[in-house]
C-alpha positions, 0 to 999 in steps of 0.5 A: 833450213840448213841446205848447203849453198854454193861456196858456203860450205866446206865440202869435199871435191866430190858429193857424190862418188859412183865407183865400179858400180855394178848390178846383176839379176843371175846372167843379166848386168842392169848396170855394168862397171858405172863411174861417175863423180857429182861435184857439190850444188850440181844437177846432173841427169842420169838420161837413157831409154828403158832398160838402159840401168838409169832407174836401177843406179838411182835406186842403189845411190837411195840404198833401197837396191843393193849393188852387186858390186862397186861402191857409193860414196857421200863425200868421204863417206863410203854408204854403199852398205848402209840402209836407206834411212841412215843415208840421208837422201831425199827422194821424188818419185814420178807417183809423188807417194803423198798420202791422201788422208794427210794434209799437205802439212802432214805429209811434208812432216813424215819423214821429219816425225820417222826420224825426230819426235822434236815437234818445234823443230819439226814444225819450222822444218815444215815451214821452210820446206813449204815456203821454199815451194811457196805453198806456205798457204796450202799447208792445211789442204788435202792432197786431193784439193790440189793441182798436179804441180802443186802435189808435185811441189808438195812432195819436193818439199817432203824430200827437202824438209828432211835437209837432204845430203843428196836429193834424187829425182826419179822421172818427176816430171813424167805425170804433168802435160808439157806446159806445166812440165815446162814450167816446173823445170824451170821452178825446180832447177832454180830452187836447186840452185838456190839451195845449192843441193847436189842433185841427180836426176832419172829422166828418159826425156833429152829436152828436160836433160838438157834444160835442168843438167849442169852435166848429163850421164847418157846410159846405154845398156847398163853403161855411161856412154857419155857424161859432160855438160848439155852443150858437148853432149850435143854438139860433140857427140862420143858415140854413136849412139849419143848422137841418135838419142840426142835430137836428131843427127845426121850420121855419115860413114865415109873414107879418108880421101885426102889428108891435109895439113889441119884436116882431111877430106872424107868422101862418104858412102853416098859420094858427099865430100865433108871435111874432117878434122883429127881423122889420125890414122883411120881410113873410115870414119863416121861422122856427125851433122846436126840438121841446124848446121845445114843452109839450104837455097834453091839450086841454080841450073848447072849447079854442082857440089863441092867439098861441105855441100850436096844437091837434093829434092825437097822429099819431105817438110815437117812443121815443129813448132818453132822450127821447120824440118826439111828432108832432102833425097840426096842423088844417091838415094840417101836423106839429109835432113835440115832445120830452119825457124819455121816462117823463113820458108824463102819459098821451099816447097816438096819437089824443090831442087836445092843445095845444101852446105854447111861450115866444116867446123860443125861436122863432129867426129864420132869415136 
């Protein structure tokens, strides 16, 4: 099978072009003005809650919703008003689609039978696309006869067979438990890789975004509100609304105290003293703390903050798995919350006074 890896294959710069794209029903924009350049062999993830145009952008890159305005590009190739069987994509969607009357051979050649009456062909096609799956053995059972990840498997190797420019993933995991859902991110993403196909991803779930995605387009009411690597997006949130999507942050809205040399001193609303780099000229800003930037210890009698630190009560612990989430009511009212490796307690308990801090660089301006 003839899939384009890494470095192997002269490409243009971009293998995917969004420019402008844009789409109404009567007064309603779904997706307002998006631009977005996929470069070849990435996985990027179009990640937003519903309603937020992510589904929609998909389809209209499919050809199966036409824009209303803007244009797709494949590499040089303007596709915006070609139809979906000229564009060569592959598409899962969240339903898998298989048909229960074909085997899984049967349903992998489809789309190769729609297009091509060269059966020998054809058939190694089927061959590669299920032993890259590994469900070479598989290929005379029925869907009904197989598990969900392997149905799951069965319809990417459909998509694949095909030999896609593009492969589109609509929510492809949503239907399987998280174990299994885990497990499939990680097989998924390293037959991406492998192959080297230009990827994008529809999903509404930030831990799957961030796991899968060489880059990730968060999507808010029909708009890209930021597209960069997992890492930026977390660490350096562009909105707000980024840094409240993505897991779980800590929002301050303050006024410049002082200004120094590299930074400033921005006192918050609720009376906190944080420091902030590249204010500019702004008198307000609002800033953003992860909850695992923030050390805890029990308080000493007398204790009394400084700049980058706070005292609090224990309101609230809640166990996470892996990590431990503890809700601080600050003397203002407010809550701080802060996360720790569940079983390095030190002893915190619900009721506990404590002071909390954190290194000035892992406070994030907001724009």
């Amino acid at each position: 099978m003839n899939m384009i890896a890494p470095g192997s294959h002269r490409m243009a710069a971009v293998a995917l072009g969004l420019s402008a794209l844009s789409k109404t029903y009567g007064a309603a924009a779904v997706v307002d003005g998006v631009d977005l350049n996929v470069e070849p062999g990435q996985l990027i993830s179009l990640l937003g809650p519903s309603g937020c145009g992510k589904t929609t952008t998909l389809r209209m890159i499919a050809g199966l919703i036409t824009p209303t305005a803007g244009a797709i590009h494949f590499g040089d190739r303007n596709v915006t008003g070609i139809p979906v069987h000229h564009r060569n994509v592959g598409v899962l969607f969240q339903n898998y689609a298989l048909f229960p009357h074909m085997t899984v051979a049967g349903n992998v050649a489809f789309g190769l039978e729609m297009r091509s009456r060269d059966r020998r062909r054809n058939r190694a096609l089927v061959d590669d696309a299920l032993a890259m799956v590994q469900l070479t053995r598989f290929a005379d059972r029925y869907p009904h006869e197989l598990s969900g990840g392997q149905q799951q498997r069965v319809a990417l190797a459909r998509a694949l067979a095909i030999e896609p420019q593009i492969l589109l993933l609509d929510e492809p995991f949503a239907a399987l438990d998280r174990k299994l859902r885990e497990e499939m991110q990680i097989q998924i993403k390293d037959l991406q890789r492998r192959i080297g196909i230009t990827t994008v991803m529809v999903t509404h779930d930030q831990e799957e975004a961030l796991t899968m995605s060489d880059q990730i387009a968060v999507m808010n009411n029909g708009r890209i509100e930021q597209y960069a690597a997992p890492g930026e997006v977390y660490d350096r949130p562009a909105t707000r609304f980024v840094a409240q999507f993505i897991g779980v942050s800590n929002l301050f809205e303050g006024e410049v105290a002082e200004r120094r040399q590299h930074d400033s001193v921005v006192r918050t609303a609720s009376g906190v003293l944080m420091t902030a780099r590249e204010t500019g000229n702004r008198a307000r800003v609002t800033l953003c703390l992860r909850p695992e930037a923030i050390r805890i210890a029990p308080a000493a009698v007398g204790a009394e903050p400084g700049v980058d630190s706070a005292l609090g009560t224990v309101s609230r612990i809640v166990q996470r798995g892996s990590i431990t989430e503890y809700h601080l009511r600050l003397a203002c009212g407010d809550t701080l919350i802060a996360c720790r490796p569940s079983g390095e307690s030190d002893g915190l308990t619900v009721g506990l006074r404590v002071i909390a801090s954190w290194a000035s660089e892992r406070i994030h301006l907001l724009v």
